[in-house]
ModelCIF file with pLDDT and N, C-alpha, C, O atoms, coordinates in Angstrom:
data_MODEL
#
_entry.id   MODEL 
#
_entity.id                         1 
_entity.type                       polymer 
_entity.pdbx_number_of_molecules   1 
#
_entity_poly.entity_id                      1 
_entity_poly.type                           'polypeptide(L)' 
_entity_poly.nstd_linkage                   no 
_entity_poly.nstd_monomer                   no 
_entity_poly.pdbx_seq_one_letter_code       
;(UNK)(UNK)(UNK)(UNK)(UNK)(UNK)(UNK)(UNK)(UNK)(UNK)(UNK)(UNK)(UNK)(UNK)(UNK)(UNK)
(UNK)(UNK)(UNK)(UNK)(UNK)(UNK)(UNK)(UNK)(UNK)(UNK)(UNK)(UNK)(UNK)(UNK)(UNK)(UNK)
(UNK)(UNK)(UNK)(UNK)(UNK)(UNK)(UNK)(UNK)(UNK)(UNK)(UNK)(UNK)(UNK)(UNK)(UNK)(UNK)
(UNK)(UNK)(UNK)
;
_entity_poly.pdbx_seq_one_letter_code_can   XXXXXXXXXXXXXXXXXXXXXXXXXXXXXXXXXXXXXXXXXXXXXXXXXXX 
_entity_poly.pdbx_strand_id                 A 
#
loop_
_entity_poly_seq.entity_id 
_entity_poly_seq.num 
_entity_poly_seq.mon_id 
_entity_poly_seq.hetero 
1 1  UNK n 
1 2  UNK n 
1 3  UNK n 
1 4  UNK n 
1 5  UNK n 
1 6  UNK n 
1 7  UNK n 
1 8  UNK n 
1 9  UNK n 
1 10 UNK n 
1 11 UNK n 
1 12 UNK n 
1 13 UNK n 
1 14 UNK n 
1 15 UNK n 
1 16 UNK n 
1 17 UNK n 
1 18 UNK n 
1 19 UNK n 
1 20 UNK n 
1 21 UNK n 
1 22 UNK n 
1 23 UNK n 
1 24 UNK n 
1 25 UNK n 
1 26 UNK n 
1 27 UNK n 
1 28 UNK n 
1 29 UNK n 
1 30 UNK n 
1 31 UNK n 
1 32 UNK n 
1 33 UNK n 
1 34 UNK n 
1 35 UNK n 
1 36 UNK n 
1 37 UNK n 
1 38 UNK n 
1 39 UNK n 
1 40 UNK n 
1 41 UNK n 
1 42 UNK n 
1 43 UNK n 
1 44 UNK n 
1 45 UNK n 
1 46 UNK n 
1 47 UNK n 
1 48 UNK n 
1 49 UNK n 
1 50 UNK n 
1 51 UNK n 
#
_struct_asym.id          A 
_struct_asym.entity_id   1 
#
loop_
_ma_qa_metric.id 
_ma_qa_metric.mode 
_ma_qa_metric.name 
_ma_qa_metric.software_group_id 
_ma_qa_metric.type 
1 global pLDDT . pLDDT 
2 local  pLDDT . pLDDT 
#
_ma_qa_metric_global.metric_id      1 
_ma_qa_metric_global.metric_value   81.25 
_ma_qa_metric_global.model_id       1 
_ma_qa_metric_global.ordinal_id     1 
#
loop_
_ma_qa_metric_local.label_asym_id 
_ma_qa_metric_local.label_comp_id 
_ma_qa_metric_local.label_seq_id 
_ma_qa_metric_local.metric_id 
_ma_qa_metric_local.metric_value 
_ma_qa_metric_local.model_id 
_ma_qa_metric_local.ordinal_id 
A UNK 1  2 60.00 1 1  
A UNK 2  2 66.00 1 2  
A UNK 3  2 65.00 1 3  
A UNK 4  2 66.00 1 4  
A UNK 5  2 65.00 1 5  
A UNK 6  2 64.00 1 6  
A UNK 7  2 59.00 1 7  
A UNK 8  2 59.00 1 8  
A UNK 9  2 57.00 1 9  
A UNK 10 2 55.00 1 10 
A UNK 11 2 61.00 1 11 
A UNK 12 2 61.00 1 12 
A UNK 13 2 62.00 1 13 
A UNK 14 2 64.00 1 14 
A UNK 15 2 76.00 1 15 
A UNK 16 2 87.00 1 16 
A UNK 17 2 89.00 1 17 
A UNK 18 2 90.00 1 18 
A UNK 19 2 92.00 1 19 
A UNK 20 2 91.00 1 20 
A UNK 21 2 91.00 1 21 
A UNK 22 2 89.00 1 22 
A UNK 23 2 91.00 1 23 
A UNK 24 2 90.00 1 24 
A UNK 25 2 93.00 1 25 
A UNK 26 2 91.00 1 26 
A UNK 27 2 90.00 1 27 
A UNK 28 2 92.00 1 28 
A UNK 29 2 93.00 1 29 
A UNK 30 2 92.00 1 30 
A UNK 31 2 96.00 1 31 
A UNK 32 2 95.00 1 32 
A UNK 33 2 93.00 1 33 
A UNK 34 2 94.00 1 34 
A UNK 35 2 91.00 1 35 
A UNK 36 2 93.00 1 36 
A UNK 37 2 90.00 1 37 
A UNK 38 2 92.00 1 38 
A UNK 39 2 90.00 1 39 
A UNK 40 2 91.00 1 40 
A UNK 41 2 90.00 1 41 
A UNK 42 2 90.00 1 42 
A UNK 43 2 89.00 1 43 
A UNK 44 2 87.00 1 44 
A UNK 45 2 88.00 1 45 
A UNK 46 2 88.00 1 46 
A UNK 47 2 83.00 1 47 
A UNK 48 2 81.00 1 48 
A UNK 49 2 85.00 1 49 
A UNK 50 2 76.00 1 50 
A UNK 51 2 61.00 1 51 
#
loop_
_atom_site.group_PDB 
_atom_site.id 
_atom_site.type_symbol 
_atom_site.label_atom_id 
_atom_site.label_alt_id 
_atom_site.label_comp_id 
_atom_site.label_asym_id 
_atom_site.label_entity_id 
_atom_site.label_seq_id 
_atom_site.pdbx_PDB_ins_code 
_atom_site.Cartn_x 
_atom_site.Cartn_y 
_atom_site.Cartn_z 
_atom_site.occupancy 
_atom_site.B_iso_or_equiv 
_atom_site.pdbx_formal_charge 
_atom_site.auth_seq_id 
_atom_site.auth_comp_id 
_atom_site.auth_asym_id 
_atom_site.auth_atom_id 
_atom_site.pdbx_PDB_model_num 
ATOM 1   N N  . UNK A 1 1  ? 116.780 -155.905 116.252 1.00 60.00 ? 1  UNK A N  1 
ATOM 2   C CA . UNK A 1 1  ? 116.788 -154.462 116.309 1.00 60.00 ? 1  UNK A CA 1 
ATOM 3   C C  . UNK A 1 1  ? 116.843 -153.990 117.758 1.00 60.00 ? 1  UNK A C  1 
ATOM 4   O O  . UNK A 1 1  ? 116.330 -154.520 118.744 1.00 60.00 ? 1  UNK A O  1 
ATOM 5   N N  . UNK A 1 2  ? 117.568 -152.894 117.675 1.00 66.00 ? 2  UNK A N  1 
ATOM 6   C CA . UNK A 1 2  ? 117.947 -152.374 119.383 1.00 66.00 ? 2  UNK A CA 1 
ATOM 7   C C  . UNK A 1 2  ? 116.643 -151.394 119.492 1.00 66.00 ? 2  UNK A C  1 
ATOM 8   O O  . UNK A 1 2  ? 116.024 -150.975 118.514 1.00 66.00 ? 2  UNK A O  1 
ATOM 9   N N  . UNK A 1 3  ? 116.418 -151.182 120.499 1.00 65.00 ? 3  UNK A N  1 
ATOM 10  C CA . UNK A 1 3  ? 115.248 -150.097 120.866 1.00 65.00 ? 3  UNK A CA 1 
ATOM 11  C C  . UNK A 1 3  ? 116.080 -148.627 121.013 1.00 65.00 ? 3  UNK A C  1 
ATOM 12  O O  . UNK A 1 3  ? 117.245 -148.523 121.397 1.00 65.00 ? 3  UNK A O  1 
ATOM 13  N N  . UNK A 1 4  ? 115.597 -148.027 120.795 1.00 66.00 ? 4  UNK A N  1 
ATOM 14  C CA . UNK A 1 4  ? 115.917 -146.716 121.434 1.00 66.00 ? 4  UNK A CA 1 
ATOM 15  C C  . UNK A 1 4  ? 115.348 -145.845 122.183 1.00 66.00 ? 4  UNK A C  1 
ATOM 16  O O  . UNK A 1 4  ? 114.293 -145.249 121.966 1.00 66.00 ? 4  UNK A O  1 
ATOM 17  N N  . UNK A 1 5  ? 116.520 -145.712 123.679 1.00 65.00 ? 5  UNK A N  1 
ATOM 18  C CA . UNK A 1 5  ? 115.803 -144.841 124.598 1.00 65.00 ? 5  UNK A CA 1 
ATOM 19  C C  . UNK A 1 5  ? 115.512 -143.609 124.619 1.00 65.00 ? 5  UNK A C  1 
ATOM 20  O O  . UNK A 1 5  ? 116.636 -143.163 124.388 1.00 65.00 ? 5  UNK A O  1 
ATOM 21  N N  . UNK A 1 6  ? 114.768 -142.587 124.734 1.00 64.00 ? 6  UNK A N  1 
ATOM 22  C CA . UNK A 1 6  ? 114.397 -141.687 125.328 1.00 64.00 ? 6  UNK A CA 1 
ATOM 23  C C  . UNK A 1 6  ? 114.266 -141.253 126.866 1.00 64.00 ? 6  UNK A C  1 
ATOM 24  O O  . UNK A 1 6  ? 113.457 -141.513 127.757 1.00 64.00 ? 6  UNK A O  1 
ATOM 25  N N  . UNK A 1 7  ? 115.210 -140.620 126.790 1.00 59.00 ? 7  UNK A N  1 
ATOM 26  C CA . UNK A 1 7  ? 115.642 -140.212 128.451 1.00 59.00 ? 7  UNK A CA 1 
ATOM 27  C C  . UNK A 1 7  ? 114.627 -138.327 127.968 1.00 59.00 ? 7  UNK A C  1 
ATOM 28  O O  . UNK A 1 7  ? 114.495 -137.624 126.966 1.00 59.00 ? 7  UNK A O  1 
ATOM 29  N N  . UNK A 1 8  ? 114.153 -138.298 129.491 1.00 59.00 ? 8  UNK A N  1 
ATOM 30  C CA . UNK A 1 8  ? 113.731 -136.482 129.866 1.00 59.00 ? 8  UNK A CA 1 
ATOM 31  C C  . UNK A 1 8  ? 115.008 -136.133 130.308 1.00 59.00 ? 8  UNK A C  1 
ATOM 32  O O  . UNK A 1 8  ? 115.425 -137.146 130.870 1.00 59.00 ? 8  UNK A O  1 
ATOM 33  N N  . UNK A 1 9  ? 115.960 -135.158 130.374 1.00 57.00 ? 9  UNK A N  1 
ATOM 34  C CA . UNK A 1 9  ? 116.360 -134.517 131.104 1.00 57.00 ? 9  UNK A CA 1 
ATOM 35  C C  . UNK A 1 9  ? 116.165 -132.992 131.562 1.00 57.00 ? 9  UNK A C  1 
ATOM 36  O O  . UNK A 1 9  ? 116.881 -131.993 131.481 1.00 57.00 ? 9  UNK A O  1 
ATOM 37  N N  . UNK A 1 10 ? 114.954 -133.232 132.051 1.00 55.00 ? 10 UNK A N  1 
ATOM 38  C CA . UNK A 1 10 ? 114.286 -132.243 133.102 1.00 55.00 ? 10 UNK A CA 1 
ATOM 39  C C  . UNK A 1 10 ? 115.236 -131.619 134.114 1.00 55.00 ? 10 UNK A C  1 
ATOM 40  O O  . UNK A 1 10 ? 115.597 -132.369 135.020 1.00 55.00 ? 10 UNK A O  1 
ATOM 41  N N  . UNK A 1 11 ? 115.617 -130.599 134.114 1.00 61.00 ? 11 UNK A N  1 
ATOM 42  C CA . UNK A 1 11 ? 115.882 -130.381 135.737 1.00 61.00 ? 11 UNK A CA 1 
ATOM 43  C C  . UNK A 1 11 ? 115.343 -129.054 136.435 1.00 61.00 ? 11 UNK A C  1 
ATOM 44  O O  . UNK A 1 11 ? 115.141 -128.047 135.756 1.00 61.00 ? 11 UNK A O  1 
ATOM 45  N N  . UNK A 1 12 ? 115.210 -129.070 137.240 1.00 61.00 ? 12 UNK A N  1 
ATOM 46  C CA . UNK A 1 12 ? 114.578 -127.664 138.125 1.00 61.00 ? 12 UNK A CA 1 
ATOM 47  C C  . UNK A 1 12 ? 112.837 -127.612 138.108 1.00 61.00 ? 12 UNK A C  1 
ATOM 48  O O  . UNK A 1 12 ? 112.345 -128.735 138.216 1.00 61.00 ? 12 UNK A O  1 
ATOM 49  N N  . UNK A 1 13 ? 112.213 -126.907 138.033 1.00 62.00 ? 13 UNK A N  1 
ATOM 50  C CA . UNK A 1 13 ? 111.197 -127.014 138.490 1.00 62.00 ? 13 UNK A CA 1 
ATOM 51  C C  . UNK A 1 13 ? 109.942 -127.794 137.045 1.00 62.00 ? 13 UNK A C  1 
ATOM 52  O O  . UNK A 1 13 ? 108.779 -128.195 137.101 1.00 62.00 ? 13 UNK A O  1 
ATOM 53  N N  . UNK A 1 14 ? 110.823 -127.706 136.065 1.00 64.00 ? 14 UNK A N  1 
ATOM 54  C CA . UNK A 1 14 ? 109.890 -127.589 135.045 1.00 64.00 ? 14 UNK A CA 1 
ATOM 55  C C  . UNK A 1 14 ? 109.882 -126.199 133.873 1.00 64.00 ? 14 UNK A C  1 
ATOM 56  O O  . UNK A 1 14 ? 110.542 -125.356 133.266 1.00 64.00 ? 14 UNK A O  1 
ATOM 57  N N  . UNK A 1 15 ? 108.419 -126.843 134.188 1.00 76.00 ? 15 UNK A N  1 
ATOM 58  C CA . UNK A 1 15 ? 107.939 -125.706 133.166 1.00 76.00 ? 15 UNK A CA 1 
ATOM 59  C C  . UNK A 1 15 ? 107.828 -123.964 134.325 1.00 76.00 ? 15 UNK A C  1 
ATOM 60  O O  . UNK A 1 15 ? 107.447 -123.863 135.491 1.00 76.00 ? 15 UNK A O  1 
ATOM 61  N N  . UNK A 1 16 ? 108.115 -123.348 133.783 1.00 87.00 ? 16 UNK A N  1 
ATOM 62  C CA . UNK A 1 16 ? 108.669 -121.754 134.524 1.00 87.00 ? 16 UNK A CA 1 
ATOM 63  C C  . UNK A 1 16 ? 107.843 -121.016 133.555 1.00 87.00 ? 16 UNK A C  1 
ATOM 64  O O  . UNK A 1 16 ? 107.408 -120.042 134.169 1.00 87.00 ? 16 UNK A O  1 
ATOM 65  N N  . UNK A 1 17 ? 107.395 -121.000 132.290 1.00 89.00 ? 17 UNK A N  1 
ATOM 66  C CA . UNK A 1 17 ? 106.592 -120.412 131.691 1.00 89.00 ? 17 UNK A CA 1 
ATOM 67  C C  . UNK A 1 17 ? 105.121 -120.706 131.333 1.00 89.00 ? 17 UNK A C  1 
ATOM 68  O O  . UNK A 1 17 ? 104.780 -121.878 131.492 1.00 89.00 ? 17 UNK A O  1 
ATOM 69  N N  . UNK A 1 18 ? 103.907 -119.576 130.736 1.00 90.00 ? 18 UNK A N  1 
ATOM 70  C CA . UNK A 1 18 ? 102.745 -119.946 130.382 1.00 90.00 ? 18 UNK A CA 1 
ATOM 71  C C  . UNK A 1 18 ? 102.518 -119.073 129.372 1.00 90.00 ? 18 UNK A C  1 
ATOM 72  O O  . UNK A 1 18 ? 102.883 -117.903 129.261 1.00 90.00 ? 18 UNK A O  1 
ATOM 73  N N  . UNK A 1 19 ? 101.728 -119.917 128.476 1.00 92.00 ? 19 UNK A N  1 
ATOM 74  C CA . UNK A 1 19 ? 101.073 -119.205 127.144 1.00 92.00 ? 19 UNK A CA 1 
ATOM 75  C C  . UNK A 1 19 ? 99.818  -118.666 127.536 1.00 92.00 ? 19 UNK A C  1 
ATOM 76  O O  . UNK A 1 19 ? 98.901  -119.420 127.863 1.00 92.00 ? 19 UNK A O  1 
ATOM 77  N N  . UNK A 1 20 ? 99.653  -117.025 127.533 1.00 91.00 ? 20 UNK A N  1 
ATOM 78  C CA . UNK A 1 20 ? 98.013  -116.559 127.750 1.00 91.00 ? 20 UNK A CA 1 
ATOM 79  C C  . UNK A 1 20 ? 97.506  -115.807 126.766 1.00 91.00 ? 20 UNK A C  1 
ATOM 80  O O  . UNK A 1 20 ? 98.246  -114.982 126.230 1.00 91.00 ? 20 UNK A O  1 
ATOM 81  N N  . UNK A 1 21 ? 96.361  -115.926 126.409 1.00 91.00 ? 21 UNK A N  1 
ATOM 82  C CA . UNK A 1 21 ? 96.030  -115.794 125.446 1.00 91.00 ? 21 UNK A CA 1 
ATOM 83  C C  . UNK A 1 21 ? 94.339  -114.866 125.556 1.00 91.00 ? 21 UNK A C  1 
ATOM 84  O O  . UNK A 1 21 ? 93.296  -115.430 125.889 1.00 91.00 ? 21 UNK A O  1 
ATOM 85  N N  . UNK A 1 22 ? 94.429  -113.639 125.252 1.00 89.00 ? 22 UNK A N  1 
ATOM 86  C CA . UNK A 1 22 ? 94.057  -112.779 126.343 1.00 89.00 ? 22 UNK A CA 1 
ATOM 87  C C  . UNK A 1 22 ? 92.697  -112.432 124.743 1.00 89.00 ? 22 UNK A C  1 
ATOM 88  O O  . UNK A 1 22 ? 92.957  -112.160 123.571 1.00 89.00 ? 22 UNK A O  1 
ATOM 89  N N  . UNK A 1 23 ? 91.194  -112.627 125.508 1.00 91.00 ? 23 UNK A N  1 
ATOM 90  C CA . UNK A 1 23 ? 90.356  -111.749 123.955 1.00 91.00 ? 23 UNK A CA 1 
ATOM 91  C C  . UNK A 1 23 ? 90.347  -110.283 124.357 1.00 91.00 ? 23 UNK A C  1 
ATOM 92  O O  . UNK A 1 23 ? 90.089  -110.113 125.548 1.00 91.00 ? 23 UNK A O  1 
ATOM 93  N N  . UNK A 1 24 ? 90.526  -109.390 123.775 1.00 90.00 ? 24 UNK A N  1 
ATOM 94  C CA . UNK A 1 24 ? 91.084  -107.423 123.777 1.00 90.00 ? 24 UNK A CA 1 
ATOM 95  C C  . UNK A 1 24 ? 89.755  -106.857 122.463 1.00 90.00 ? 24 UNK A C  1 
ATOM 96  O O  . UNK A 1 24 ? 89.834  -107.201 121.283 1.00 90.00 ? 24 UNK A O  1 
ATOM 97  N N  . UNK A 1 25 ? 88.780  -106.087 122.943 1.00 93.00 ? 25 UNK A N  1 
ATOM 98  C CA . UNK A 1 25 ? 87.827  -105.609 121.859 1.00 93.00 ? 25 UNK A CA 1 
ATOM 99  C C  . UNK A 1 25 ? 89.285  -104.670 121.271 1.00 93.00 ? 25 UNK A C  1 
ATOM 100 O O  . UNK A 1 25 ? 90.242  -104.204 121.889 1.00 93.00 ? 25 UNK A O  1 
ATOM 101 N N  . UNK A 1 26 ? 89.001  -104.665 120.129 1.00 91.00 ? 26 UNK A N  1 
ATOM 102 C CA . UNK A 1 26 ? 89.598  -103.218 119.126 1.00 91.00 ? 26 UNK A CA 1 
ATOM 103 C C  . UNK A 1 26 ? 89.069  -102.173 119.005 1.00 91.00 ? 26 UNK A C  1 
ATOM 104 O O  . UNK A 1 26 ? 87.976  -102.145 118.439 1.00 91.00 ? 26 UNK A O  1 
ATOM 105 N N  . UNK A 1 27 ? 89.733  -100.829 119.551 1.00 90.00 ? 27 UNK A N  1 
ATOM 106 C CA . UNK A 1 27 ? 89.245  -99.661  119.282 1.00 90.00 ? 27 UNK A CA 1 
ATOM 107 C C  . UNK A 1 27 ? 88.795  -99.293  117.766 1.00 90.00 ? 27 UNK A C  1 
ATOM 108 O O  . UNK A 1 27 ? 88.186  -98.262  117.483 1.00 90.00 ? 27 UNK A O  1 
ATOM 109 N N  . UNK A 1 28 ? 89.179  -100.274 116.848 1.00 92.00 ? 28 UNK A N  1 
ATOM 110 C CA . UNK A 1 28 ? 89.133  -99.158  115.963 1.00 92.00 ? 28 UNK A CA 1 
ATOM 111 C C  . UNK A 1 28 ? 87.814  -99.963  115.259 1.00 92.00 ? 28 UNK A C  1 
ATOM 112 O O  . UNK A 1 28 ? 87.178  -99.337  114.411 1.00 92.00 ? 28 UNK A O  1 
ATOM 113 N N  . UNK A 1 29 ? 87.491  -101.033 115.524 1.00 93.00 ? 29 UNK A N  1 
ATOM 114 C CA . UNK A 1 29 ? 86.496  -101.825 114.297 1.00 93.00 ? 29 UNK A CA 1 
ATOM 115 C C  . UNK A 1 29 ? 85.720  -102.752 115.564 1.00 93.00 ? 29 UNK A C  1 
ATOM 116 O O  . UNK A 1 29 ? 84.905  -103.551 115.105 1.00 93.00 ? 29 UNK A O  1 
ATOM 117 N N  . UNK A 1 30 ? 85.813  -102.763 116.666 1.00 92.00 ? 30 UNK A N  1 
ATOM 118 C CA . UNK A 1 30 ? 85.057  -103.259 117.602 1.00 92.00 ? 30 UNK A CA 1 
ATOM 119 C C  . UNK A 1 30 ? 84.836  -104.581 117.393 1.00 92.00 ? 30 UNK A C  1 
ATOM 120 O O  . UNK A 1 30 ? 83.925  -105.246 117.885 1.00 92.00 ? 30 UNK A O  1 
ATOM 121 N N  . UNK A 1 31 ? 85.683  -104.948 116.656 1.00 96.00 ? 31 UNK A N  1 
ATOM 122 C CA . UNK A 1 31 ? 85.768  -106.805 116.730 1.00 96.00 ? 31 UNK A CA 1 
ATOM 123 C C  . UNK A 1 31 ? 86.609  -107.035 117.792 1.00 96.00 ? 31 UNK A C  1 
ATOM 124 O O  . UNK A 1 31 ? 87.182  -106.187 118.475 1.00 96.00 ? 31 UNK A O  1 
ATOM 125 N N  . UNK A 1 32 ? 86.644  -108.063 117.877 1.00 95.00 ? 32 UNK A N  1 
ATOM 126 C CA . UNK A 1 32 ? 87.479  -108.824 119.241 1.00 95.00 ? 32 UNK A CA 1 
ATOM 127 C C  . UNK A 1 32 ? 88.857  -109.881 118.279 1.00 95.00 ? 32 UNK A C  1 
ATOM 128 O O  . UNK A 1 32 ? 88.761  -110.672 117.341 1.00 95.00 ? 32 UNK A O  1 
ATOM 129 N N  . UNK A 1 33 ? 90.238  -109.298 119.224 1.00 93.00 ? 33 UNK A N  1 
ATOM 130 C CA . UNK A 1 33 ? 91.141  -110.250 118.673 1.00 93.00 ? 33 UNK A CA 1 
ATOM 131 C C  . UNK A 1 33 ? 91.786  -110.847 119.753 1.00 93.00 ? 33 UNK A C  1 
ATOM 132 O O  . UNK A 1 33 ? 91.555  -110.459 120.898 1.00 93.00 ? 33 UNK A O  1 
ATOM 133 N N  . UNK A 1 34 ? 92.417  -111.572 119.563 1.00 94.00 ? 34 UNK A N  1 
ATOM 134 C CA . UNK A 1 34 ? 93.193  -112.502 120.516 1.00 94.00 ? 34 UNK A CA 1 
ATOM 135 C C  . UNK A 1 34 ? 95.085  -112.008 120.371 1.00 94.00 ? 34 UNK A C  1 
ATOM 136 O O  . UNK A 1 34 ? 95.921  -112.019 119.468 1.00 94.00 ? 34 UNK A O  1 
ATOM 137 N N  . UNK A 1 35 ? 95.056  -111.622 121.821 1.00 91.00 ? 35 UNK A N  1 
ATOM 138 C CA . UNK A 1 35 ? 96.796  -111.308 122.079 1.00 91.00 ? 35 UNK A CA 1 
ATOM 139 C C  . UNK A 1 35 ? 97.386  -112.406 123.009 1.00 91.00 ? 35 UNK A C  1 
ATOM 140 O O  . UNK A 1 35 ? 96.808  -112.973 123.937 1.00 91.00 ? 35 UNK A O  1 
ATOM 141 N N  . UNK A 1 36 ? 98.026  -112.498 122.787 1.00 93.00 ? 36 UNK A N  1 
ATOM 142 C CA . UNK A 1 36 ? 99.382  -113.991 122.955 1.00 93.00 ? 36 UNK A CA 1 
ATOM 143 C C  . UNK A 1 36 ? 100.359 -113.405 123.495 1.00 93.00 ? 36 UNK A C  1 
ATOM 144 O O  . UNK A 1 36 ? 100.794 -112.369 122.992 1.00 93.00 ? 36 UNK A O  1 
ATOM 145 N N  . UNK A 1 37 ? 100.986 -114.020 124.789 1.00 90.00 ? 37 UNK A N  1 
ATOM 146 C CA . UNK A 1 37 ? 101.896 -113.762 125.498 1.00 90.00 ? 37 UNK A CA 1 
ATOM 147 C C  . UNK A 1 37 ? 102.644 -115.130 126.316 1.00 90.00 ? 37 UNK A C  1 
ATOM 148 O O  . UNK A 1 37 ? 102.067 -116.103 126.800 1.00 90.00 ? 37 UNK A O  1 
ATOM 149 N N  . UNK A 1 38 ? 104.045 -114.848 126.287 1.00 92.00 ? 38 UNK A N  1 
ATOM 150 C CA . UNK A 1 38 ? 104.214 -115.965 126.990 1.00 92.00 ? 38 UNK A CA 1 
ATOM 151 C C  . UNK A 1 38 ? 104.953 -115.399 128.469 1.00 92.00 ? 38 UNK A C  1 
ATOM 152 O O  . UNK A 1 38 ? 105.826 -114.531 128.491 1.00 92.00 ? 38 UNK A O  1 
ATOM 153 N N  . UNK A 1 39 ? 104.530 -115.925 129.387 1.00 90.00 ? 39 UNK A N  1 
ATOM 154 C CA . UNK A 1 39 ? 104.706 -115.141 130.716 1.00 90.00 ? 39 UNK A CA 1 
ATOM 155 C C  . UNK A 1 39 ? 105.336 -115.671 131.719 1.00 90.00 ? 39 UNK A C  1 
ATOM 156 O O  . UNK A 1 39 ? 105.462 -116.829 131.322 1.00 90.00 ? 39 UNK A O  1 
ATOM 157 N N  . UNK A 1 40 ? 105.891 -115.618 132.901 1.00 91.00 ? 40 UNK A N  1 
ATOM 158 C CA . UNK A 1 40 ? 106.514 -116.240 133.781 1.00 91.00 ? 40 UNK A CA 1 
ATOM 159 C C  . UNK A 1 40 ? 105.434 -116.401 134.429 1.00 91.00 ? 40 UNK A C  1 
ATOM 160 O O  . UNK A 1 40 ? 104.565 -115.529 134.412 1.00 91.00 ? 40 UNK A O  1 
ATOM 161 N N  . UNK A 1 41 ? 105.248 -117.937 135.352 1.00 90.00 ? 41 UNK A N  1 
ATOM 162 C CA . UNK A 1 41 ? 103.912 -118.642 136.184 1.00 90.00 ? 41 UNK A CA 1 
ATOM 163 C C  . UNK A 1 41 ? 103.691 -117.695 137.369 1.00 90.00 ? 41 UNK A C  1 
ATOM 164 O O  . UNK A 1 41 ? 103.047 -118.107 138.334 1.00 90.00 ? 41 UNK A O  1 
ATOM 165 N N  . UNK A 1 42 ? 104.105 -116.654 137.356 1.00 90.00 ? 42 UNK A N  1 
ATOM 166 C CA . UNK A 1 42 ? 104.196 -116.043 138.611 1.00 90.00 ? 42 UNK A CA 1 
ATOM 167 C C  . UNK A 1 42 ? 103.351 -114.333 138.327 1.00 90.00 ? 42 UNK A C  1 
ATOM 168 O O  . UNK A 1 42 ? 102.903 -113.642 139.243 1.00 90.00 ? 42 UNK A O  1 
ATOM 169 N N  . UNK A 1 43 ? 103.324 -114.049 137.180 1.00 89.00 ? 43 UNK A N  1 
ATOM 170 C CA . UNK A 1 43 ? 102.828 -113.238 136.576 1.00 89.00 ? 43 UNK A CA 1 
ATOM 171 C C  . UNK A 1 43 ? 101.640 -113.448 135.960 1.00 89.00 ? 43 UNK A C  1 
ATOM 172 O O  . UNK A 1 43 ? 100.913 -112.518 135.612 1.00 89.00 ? 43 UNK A O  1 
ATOM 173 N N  . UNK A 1 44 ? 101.423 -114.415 135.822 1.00 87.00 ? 44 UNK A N  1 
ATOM 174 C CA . UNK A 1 44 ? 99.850  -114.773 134.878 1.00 87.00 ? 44 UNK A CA 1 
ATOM 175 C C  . UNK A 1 44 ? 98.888  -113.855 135.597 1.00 87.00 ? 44 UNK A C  1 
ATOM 176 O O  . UNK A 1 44 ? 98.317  -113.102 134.808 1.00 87.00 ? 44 UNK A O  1 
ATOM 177 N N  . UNK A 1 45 ? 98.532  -113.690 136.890 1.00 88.00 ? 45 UNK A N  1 
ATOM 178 C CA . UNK A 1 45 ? 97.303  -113.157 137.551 1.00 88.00 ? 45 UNK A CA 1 
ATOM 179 C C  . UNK A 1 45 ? 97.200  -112.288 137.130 1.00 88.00 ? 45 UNK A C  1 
ATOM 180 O O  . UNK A 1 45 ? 96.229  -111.895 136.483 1.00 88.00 ? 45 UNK A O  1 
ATOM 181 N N  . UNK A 1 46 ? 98.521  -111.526 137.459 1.00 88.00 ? 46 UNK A N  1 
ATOM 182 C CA . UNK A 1 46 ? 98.761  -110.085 137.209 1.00 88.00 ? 46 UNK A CA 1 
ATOM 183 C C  . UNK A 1 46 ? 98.353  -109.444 135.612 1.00 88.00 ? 46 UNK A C  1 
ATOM 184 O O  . UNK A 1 46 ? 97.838  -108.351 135.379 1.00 88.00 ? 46 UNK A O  1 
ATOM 185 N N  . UNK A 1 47 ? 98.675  -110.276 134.840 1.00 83.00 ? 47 UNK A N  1 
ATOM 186 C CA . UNK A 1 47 ? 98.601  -110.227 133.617 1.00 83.00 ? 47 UNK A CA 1 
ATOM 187 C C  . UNK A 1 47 ? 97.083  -110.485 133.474 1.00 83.00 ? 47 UNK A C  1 
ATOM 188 O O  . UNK A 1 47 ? 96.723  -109.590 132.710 1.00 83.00 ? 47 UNK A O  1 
ATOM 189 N N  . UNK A 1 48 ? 96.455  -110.913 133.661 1.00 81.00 ? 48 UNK A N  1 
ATOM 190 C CA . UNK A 1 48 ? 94.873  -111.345 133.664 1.00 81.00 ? 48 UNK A CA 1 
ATOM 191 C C  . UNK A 1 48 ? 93.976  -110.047 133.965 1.00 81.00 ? 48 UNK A C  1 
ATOM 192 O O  . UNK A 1 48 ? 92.942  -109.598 133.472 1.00 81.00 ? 48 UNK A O  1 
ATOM 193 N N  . UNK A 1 49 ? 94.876  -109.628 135.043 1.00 85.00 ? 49 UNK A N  1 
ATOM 194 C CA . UNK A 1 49 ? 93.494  -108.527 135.879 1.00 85.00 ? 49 UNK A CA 1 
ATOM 195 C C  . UNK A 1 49 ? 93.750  -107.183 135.457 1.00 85.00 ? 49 UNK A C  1 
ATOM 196 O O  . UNK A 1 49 ? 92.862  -106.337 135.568 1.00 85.00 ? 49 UNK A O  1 
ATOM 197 N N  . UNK A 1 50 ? 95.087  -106.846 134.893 1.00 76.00 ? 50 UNK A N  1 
ATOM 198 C CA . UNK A 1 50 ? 95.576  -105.412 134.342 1.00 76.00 ? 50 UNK A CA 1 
ATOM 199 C C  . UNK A 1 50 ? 94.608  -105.283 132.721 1.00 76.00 ? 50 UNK A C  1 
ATOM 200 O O  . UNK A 1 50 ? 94.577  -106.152 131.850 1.00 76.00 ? 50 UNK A O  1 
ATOM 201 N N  . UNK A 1 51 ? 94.061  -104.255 132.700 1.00 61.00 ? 51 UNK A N  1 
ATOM 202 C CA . UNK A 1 51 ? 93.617  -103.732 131.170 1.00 61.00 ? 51 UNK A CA 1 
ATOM 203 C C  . UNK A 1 51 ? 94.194  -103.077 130.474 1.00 61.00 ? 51 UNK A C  1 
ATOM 204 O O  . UNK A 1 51 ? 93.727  -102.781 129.375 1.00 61.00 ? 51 UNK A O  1 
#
């Protein structure tokens, strides 16, 4: 039996994106839910510290 390869072909920096996943109380029932975003690595902070 032959093996089979698995090649990456990666190129450029990678990964360029991030999953954040932010807990937000609800105005309307004051539970807490979770909002999901997927963001460019360059934006995450920004995205963190804005309400």
């Amino acid at each position: 039996m032959a093996k089979k390869v698995v090649a990456t072909l990666q190129k450029g920096e990678g990964r360029t994106y991030s999953k954040v996943i932010k807990m937000v109380k609800s105005p309307k029932t004051g539970a807490y839910i979770f909002q999901e975003k997927m963001v460019p690595n360059d934006q995450v902070k920004d995205l963190l510290a804005a309400k």
